[in-house]
Each structure stands twice: as structure tokens, then as C-alpha cells.
N, C-alpha and C positions, 0 to 999 in steps of 0.2 A: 034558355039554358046556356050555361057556359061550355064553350068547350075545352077538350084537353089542354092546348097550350095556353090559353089563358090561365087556365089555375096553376101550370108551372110555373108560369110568370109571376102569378100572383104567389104563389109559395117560394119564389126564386128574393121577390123584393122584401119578401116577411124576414127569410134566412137572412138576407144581405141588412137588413133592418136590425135584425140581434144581435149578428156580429160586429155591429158599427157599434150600437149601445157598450156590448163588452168590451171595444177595445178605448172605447171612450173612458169606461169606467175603470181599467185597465189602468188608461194612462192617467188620467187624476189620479189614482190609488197609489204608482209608482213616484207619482210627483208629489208626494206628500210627503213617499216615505224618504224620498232623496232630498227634500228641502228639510226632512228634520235631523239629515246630519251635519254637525259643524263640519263648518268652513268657513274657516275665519279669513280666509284670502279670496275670498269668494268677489268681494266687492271693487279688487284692484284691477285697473287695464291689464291688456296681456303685457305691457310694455311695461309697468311698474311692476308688474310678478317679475318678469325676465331682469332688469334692475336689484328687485333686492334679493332673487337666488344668486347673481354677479357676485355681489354686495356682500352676504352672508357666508357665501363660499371663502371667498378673497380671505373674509374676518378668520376664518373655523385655519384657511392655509397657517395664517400667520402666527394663531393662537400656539397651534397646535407645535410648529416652528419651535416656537417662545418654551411652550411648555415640555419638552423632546430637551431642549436647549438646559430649561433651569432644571428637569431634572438629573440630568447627566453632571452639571455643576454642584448641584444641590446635592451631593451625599452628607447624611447627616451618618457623623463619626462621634461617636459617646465616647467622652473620656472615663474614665472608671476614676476610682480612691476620693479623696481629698475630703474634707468636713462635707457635713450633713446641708452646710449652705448652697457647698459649690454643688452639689450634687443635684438639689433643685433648682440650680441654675440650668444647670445644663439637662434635664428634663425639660425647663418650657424653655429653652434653645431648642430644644427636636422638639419641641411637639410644635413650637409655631413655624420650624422649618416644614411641619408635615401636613401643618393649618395649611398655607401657602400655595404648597403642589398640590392640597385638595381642592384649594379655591382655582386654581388654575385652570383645573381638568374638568371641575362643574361649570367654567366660561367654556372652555371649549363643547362639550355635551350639551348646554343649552342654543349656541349658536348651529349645531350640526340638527338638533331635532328643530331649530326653525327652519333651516334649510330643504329637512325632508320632510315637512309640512309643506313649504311652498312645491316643493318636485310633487308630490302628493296632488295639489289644486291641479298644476298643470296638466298632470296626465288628468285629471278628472276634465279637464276642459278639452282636450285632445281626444279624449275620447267620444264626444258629443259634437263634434265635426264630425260635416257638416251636420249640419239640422234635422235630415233626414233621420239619421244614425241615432240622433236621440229620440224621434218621435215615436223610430218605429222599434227601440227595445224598449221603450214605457208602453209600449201596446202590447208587446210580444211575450212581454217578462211577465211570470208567474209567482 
């Protein structure tokens, strides 16, 4: 016959037994659901990430500059009267002065949203330092 502490024991390595399974199955079930979110920067060094957020920033300063710059110069002034020609002239005179500052400002928005993609990766990478910290919220997380 067994006694007392043996069947704790044994009920002790069953419990410890189930809660290993869960957190195993846990953690495959978190890691599946974290690799099926994009991250397209996923695959760069930390040193080519920190590179082209430099990189990307630098470009968004400069754009931005540029664009701050041309539209302050850029007023477009509609002349009013004259024949029916001049007057479709000076229509697409403003409206490709307006093409222009909208091209400007859709370079600046596409270079700021790759930038807060890559700030995006980083903290996803910073937050999985060290190793432990990722293992144990894919086991913890519900």
C-alpha cells in the first residue's frame, strides 16, 4: 500500500505534468499567433533596422523642409477676367501648382509611415529582451 506522501508526490508530478503541457501548448499557440502578424522588418540586423530608421528619418527632415519651403513660396494667386483661353490656362497653372504640393506631402507621409514601421519592429524586438521575457509571456498570455 502506498502511503500518504507518496500519492502527494505522485499527484504533485501529475499537477506539474499539466501545467508543463499548458504552458507548452500556450506557448506554440502564442507563437503562431505572433508569426502570423506582418513584419516586414522582421528579417533585418538590429544594425540595418537602426540604419534605415537614421536613414528614413534624415529623408522625412528634409522632405518635410522642402515641402514647409515650397509651400510657403508656392501661393497660388488666380488671376480673374481675360478670354475664355486664358482663363483655362491659369486653371491648370493652380491645379498643377496643387498636383505638386500634393505630390510633395504623399513623399513626405509615405517616408514617415516607413519610419513608424520600422520604430514599430524595434520596440517589438525590445520587448522580447532578453529571451526569458518572451518565453515566459507566450506561456503566461491568455
Amino acid at each position: 500500500m502506498a502511503s500518504g506522501s507518496d500519492v502527494r508526490v505522485g499527484q504533485t508530478l501529475i499537477l506539474l505534468l499539466i501545467l508543463g503541457v499548458a504552458g507548452g501548448w500556450n506557448y506554440h499557440r502564442n507563437a503562431v499567433i505572433e508569426n502570423a502578424v506582418a513584419r516586414p522588418y522582421r528579417g533585418y540586423s538590429d544594425e540595418a533596422l537602426h540604419q534605415m530608421i537614421s536613414a528614413y528619418q534624415g529623408e522625412v527632415e528634409i522632405q518635410m523642409a522642402h515641402y514647409r519651403k515650397a509651400g510657403d513660396a508656392n501661393k497660388v494667386v488666380v488671376q480673374g477676367g481675360g478670354l475664355l483661353e486664358e482663363r483655362i490656362g491659369e486653371f491648370e497653372r493652380a491645379q498643377q501648382a496643387s498636383k505638386q504640393r500634393r505630390d510633395r506631402a504623399y513623399k513626405v507621409t509615405d517616408n514617415q509611415i516607413l519610419v513608424d514601421q520600422l520604430a514599430k519592429e524595434r520596440v517589438a524586438r525590445e520587448r522580447d529582451r532578453p529571451i526569458y521575457k518572451m518565453i515566459f509571456r507566450r506561456v503566461t498570455t491568455f
